[in-house]
N, C-alpha and C positions, 0 to 999 in steps of 0.2 A: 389253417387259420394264420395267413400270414401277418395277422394285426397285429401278433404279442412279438413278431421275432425282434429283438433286441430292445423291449418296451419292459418298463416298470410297472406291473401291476401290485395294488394294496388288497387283502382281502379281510373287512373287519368280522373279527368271529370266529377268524382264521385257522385255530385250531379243531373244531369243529367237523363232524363225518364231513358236511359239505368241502370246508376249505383246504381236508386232509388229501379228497380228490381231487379234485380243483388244485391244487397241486402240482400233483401227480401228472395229471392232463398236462396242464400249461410248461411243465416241463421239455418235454416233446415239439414243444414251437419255440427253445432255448431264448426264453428270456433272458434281459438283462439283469431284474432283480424281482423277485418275490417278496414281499412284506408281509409279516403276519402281524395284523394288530388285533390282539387280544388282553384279559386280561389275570389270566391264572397261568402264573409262573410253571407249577409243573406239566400243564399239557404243551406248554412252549418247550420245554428242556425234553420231553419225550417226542416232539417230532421233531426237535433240532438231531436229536438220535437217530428218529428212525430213517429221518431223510438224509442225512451228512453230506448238504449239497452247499458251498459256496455261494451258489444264487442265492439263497435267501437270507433274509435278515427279519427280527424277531423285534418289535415293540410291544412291549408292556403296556396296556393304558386301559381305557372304558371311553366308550363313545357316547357316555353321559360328558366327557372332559372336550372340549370344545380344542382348547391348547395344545395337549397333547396330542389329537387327533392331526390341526392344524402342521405340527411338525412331525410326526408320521407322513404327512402327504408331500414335503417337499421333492420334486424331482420326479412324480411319478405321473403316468400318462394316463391309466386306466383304473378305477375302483372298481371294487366287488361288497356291496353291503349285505354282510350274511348274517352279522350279530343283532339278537334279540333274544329275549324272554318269549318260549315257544309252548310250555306246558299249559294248556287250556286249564285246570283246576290251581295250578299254581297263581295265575293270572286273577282267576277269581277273587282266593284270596289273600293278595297280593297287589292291589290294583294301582297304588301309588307308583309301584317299581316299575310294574309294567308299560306304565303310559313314560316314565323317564327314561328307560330304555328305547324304546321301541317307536317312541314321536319325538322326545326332545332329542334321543340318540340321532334319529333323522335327519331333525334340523340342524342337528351337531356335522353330519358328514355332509350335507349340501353346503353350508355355510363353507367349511375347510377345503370343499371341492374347486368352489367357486373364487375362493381367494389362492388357490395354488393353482387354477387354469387348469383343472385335470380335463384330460383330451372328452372322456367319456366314463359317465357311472352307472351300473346297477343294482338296483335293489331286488333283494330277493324277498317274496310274499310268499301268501301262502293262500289254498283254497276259501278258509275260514275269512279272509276279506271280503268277500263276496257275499251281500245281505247278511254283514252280521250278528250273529245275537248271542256271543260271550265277548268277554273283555279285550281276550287274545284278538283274534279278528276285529274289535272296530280300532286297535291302536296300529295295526295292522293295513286297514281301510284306512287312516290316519296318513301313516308314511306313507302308503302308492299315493295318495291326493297328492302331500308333497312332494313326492322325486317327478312326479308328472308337471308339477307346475309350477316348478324351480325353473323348469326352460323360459319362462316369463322373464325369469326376472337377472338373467344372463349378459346382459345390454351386448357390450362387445368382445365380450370372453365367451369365446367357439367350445365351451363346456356343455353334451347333453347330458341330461339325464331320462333314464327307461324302466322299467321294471318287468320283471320276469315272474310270473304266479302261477304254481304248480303244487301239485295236491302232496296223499303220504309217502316220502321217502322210505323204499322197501330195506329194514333193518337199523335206519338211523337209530340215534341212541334215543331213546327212552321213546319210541316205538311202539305198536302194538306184538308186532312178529318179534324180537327178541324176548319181551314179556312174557310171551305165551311160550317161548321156549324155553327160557329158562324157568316158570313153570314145571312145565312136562319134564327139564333135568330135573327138579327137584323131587319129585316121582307123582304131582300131582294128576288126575285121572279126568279132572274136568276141567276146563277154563272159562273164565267169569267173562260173559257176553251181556254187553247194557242195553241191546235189542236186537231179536232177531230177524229183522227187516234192512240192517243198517249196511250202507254200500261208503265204499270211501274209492276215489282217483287211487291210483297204485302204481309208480313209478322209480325204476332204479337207480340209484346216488351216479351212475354215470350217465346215466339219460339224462337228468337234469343238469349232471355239469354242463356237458354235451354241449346242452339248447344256451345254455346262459352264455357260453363261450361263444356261438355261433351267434347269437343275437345280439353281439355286439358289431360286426358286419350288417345285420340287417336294419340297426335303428338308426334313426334320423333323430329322435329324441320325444319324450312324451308319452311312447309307445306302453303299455301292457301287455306282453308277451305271455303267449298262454300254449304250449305243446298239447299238441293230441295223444290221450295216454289212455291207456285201458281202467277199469274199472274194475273193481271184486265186492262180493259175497261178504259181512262178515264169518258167517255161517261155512261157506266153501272156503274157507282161509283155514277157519278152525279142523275142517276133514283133510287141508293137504296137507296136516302135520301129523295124521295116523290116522287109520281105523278102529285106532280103540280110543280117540280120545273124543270125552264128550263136551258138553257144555251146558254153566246155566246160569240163569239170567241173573242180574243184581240191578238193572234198570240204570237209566239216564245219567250220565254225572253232570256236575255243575257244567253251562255251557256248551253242552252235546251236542249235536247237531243228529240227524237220521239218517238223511244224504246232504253230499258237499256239491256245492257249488261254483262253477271258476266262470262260466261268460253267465251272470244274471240277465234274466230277460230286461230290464230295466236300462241295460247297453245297449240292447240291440242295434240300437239306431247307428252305435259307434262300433260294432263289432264288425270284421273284416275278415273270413276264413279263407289260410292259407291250406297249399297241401298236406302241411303235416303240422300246422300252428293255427293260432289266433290270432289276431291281437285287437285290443282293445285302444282304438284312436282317440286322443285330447278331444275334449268339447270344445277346448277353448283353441283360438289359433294363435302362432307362436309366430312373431315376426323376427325369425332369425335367418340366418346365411344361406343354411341350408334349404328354407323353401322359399327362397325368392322365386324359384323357376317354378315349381310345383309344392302343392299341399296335397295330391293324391297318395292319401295312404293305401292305396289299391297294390301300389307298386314300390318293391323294398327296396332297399336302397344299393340290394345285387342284384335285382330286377326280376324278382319273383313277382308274379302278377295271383293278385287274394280277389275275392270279390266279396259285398254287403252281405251278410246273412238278412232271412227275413223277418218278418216285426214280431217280437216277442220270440224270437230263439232263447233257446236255455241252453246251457251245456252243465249239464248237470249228473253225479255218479249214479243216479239211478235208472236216468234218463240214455247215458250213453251208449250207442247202438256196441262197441268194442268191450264187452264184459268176458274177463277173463273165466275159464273153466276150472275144476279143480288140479287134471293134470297140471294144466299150463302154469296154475301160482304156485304148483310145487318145482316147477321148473327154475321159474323164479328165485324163491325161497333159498 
């Protein structure tokens, strides 16, 4: 990915399992400078440790701060929006915080985007946008409307914006798989399942860097970017942490969902399956630079050629033909 070699990327959230790989990654295509804008001091001073690399640089701030944000982004070409409030029962009841982080946060980095001419931005979602029915996912459903339809309002600043939605990060912090492990250290014999029907997308903190990295090559702007990923069992998740460990049930929390969701049949008409992606096409059309010659989102912009799914697809974790076994999540794992 020669787009970051001697380019400034921002990545808000930044200290974060996401931004800590993300990182890591981006190091490797020797960028110019890394920013991490975040805003809790101490996880900044421990990956200013763990990484003791000169490229990066460390702003302090909250993407509720319009300003701050603003002068963070001086100089840089590329954003990554990773920060938000993500804990679905926190969300619940919390809901004030939520929608200021997570929608006025939004408007906060398109607005800062748009006035520092950043080359290209994305937002990172998450499954739970898609039809949704807790707090998390509609502020969530909130931001992708916006970073999609910020490209409107662009006039002659060659700024896109895209978003990338992808389901559970295997291990991120407050997790189900860490939970359930440190659990079982603590010598507990059963783990608390809230149904055992429930299937969730299942995807590794570098696969999804991965995509996000890569689909910054592939956007024109607008885009919803969706990876093809496997699915699991909660049930089979819970056997490939042992043979002796059980489980039992404590029922639905605030917000739950059974199975997740990432392309809703309600898209279909705009959905577009690549060989190893999605994505989910603007309704609206965007009269910028970029598609004076073509609006076919058929064809990426490295010339990957997707075609239309048909009317009422779902891609959904219950529904996905690629469901992980139990070996395979202990591979994982």
């Amino acid at each position: 990915m020669k787009i970051f070699n001697n380019k400034t990327i921002l990545i808000t959230g930044g200290t974060g399992s996401f931004g800590q790989k993300c990182s890591e990654i981006l190091l490797k295509f020797k960028p110019k400078k890394i920013i991490i804008f975040s805003r809790d001091e101490l996880k900044q001073f421990e990956m200013q440790n763990k990484f003791n690399n000169k490229t990066f640089r460390f702003f302090l701030g909250d993407v509720r701060d319009l300003d701050r944000l603003e002068t963070a982004m001086r100089d840089v070409d590329y954003v990554i929006h990773a920060a938000a409030l993500k804990q679905v029962p926190a969300a619940e009841y919390n809901p004030m915080e939520c929608i200021k982080t997570n929608i006025n946060g939004a408007e906060n980095v398109i607005k800062a985007a748009l006035k520092n001419k950043i080359k290209k931005v994305i937002a990172l979602s998450t499954d739970k946008a898609a039809n949704p029915i807790n707090l998390y996912g509609a502020t969530k459903l909130c931001s992708d409307k916006l970073f999609v339809n910020a490209n409107l309002f662009t006039g002659q600043i060659e700024t896109s914006f895209s978003v990338v939605r992808y389901g559970n990060v295997v291990g991120s912090r407050g997790s189900v798989l860490p939970y359930f492990k440190k659990l079982i250290e603590k010598g507990e014999k059963s783990l608390p399942v809230t149904d055992e029907k429930m299937t969730r997308f299942w995807i590794t903190l570098e696969t999804g860097v991965k995509f996000v990295l890569q689909s910054f090559d592939e956007m024109y702007g607008g885009e919803i970017f969706i990876p093809k990923m496997p699915s699991i069992k909660i049930l089979d998740l819970v056997k490939s942490l042992g043979s002796n460990v059980k489980h039992h049930i404590i029922g639905i929390r605030p917000g739950e969902k059974i199975h997740e969701t990432l392309c809703p049949s309600d898209s279909s008409y705009d959905t577009i399956e690549f060989e190893k992606y999605f994505i989910i096409k603007p309704s609206t059309i965007f009269s910028k630079k970029d598609f004076e010659d073509s609006l076919n989102y058929t064809l990426s912009k490295t010339g990957k050629k997707g075609k239309k799914v048909k009317q009422n697809f779902i891609y959904s974790s219950d529904q996905n033909p690629h469901l992980l076994k139990v070996d395979e999540i202990k591979k994982i794992n």
